[in-house]
C-alpha positions in Angstrom: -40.6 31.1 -24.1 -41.9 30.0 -20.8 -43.5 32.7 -18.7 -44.1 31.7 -14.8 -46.7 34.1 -13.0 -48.4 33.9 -9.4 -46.1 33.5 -6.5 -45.7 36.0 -3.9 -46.0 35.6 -0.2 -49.0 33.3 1.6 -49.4 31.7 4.9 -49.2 28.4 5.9 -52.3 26.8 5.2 -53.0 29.3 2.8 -53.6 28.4 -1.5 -51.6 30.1 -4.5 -51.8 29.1 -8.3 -48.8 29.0 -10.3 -49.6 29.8 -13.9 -47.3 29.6 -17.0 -47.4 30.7 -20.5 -45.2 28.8 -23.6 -44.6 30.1 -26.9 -43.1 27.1 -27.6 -43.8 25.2 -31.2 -46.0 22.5 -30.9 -46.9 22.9 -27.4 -48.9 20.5 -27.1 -47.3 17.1 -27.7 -44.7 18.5 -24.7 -44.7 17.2 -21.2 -45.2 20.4 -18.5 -43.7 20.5 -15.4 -42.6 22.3 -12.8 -40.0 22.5 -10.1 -38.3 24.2 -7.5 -35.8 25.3 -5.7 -35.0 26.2 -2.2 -32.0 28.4 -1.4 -29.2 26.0 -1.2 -30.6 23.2 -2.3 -30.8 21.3 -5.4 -33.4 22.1 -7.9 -36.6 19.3 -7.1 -39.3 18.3 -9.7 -42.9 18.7 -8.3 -45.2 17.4 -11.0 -45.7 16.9 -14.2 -48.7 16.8 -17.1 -48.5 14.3 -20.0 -48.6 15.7 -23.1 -52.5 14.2 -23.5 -53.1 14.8 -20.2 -52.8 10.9 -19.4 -50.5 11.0 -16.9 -49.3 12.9 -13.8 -47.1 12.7 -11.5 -46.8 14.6 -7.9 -43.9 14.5 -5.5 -44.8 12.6 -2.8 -44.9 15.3 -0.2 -47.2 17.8 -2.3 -49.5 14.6 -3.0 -53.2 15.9 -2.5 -52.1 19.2 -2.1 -51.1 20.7 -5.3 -53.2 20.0 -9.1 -51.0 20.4 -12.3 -53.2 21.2 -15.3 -52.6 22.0 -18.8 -55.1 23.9 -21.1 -53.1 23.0 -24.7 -55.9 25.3 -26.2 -54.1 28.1 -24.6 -50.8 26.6 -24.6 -50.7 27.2 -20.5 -50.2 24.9 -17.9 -50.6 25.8 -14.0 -49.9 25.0 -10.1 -52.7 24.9 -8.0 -51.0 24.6 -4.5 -53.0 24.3 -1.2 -52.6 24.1 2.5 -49.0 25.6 1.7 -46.1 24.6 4.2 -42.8 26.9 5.2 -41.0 23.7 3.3 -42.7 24.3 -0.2 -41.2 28.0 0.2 -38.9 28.3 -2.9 -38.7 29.1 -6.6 -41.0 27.4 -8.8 -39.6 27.1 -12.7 -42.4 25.8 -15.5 -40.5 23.6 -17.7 -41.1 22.1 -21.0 -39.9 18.3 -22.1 -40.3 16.3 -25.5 -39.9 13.4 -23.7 -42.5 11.2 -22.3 -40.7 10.5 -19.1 -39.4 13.0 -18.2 -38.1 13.5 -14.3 -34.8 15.1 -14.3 -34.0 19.1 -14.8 -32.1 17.4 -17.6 -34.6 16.4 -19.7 -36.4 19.3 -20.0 -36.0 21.8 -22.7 -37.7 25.0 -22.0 -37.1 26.8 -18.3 -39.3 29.5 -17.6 -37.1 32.3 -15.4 -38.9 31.5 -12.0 -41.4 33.1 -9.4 -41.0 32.7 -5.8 -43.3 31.3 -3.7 -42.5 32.1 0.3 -44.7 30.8 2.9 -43.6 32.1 6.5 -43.0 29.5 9.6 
């Protein structure tokens, strides 16, 4: 119900945009986000979009690098990552919550089944 689309392979310093695709009901009134998750490590939330758009939130180490946005007309929501790092390599999951916070894999509903973003040292 969540289709993830737009990794592949950049390098450092180099831009990619995530983009993912619900056909989920009522997509709108769900907060978006999306995570990761490095090989061996535990899965990490990036950011998030408010259901009305209100609110976001960033990890701290992709602050002012990487843009969430949600387009509810056409129930999508996207990454737009920048000046990419080896340490953002990973897979990134879109993920759908009902709740309004929402900052833990466990309160998300809807998993999208990942694309992989590598970015080279």
């Amino acid at each position: 119900q969540l289709v993830e689309s737009g990794g592949g392979l950049v390098q450092a310093g180099g831009s990619l945009k995530l983009s993912c695709a619900a056909s989920i009901p009522s997509f709108p009134i769900y907060t978006m986000g999306w995570f990761r998750q490095a090989p061996e490590k535990q899965r990490e939330l990036v950011a998030t979009v408010s259901w009305n758009k209100g609110r976001t939130y960033y990890k701290n180490s992709v602050k002012g690098r990487f843009t969430i946005f949600r387009d509810d007309a056409k129930n999508t929501v996207a990454l737009q990552m920048t000046s990419l790092k080896p340490e953002d390599t990973a897979v990134y999951y879109c993920a759908a919550s009902a709740l309004s916070e929402a900052t833990t894999p466990a309160h998300f509903r809807y998993w999208g089944q990942g694309t992989q973003v590598t970015v080279p040292s």
